[in-house]
C-alpha positions as CSV (number, residue, x, y, z in Angstrom):
1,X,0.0,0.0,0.0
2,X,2.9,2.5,0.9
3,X,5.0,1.4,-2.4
4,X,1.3,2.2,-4.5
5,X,0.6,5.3,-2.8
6,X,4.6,6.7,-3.0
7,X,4.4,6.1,-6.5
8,X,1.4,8.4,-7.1
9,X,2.3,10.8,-4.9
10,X,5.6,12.5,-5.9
11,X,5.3,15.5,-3.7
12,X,4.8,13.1,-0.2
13,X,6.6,10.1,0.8
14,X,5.4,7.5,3.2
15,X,7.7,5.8,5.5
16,X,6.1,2.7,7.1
17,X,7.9,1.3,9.8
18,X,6.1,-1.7,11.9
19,X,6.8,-1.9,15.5
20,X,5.8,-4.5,17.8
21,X,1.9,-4.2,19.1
22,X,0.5,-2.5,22.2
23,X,2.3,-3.6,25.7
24,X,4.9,-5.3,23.5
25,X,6.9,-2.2,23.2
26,X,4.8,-0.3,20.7
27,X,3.9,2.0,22.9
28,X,6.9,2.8,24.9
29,X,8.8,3.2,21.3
30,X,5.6,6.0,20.8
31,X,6.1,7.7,23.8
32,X,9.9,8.2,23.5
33,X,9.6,9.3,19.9
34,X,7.0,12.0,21.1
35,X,9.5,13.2,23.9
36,X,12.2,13.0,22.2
37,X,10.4,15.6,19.5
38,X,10.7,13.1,16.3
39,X,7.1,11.4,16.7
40,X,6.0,10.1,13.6
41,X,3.3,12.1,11.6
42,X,0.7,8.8,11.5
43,X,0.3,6.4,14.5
44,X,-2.4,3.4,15.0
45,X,-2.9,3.0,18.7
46,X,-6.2,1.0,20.3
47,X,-8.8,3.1,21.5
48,X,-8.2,2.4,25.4
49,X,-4.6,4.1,25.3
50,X,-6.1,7.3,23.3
51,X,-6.2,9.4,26.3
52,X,-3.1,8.8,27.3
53,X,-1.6,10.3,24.0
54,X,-4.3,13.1,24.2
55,X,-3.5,14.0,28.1
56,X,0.5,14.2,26.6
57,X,-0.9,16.6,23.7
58,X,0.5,14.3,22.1
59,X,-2.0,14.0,19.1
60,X,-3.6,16.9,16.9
61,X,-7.2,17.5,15.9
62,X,-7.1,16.7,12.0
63,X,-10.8,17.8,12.0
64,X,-10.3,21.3,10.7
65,X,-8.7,19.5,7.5
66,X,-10.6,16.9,6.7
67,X,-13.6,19.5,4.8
68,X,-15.6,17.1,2.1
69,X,-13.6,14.0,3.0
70,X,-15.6,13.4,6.3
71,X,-18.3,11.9,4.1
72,X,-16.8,9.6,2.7
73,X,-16.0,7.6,6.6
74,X,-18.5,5.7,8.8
75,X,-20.8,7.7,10.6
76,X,-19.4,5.9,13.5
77,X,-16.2,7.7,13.1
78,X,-17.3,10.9,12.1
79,X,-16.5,14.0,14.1
């Protein structure tokens, strides 16, 4: 998926790095890229540890951006 979308997009490149899951470092690798300033611009985390990164101010508030593309989600996810 990276190599498809880097090829479209000549102006962006996507880095995908996978890192161990939840409690099995994941997270702790996260959290030290955040405080250490070089947090990566995408992250998945699960839904329980979401206010952890949001009490850190760790994560910003895409809504503003999103404009026409927030009909194209789930209602479920919608802001």
């Amino acid at each position: 998926m990276v190599d498809a979308f880097n090829a479209l997009h000549t102006d962006v490149k996507v880095k995908f790095e996978q890192i161990p899951s939840g409690a099995a470092g994941g997270y702790t690798k996260m959290t030290n890229a955040i405080k250490a300033g070089n947090a990566p611009d995408v992250l998945n985390i699960e839904y329980p540890v979401l206010p952890d990164y949001v009490s850190q101010g760790s994560l910003a508030d895409l809504t503003p951006h999103v404009g026409e593309l927030k009909s194209k989600f789930p209602d479920q996810i919608r802001p």
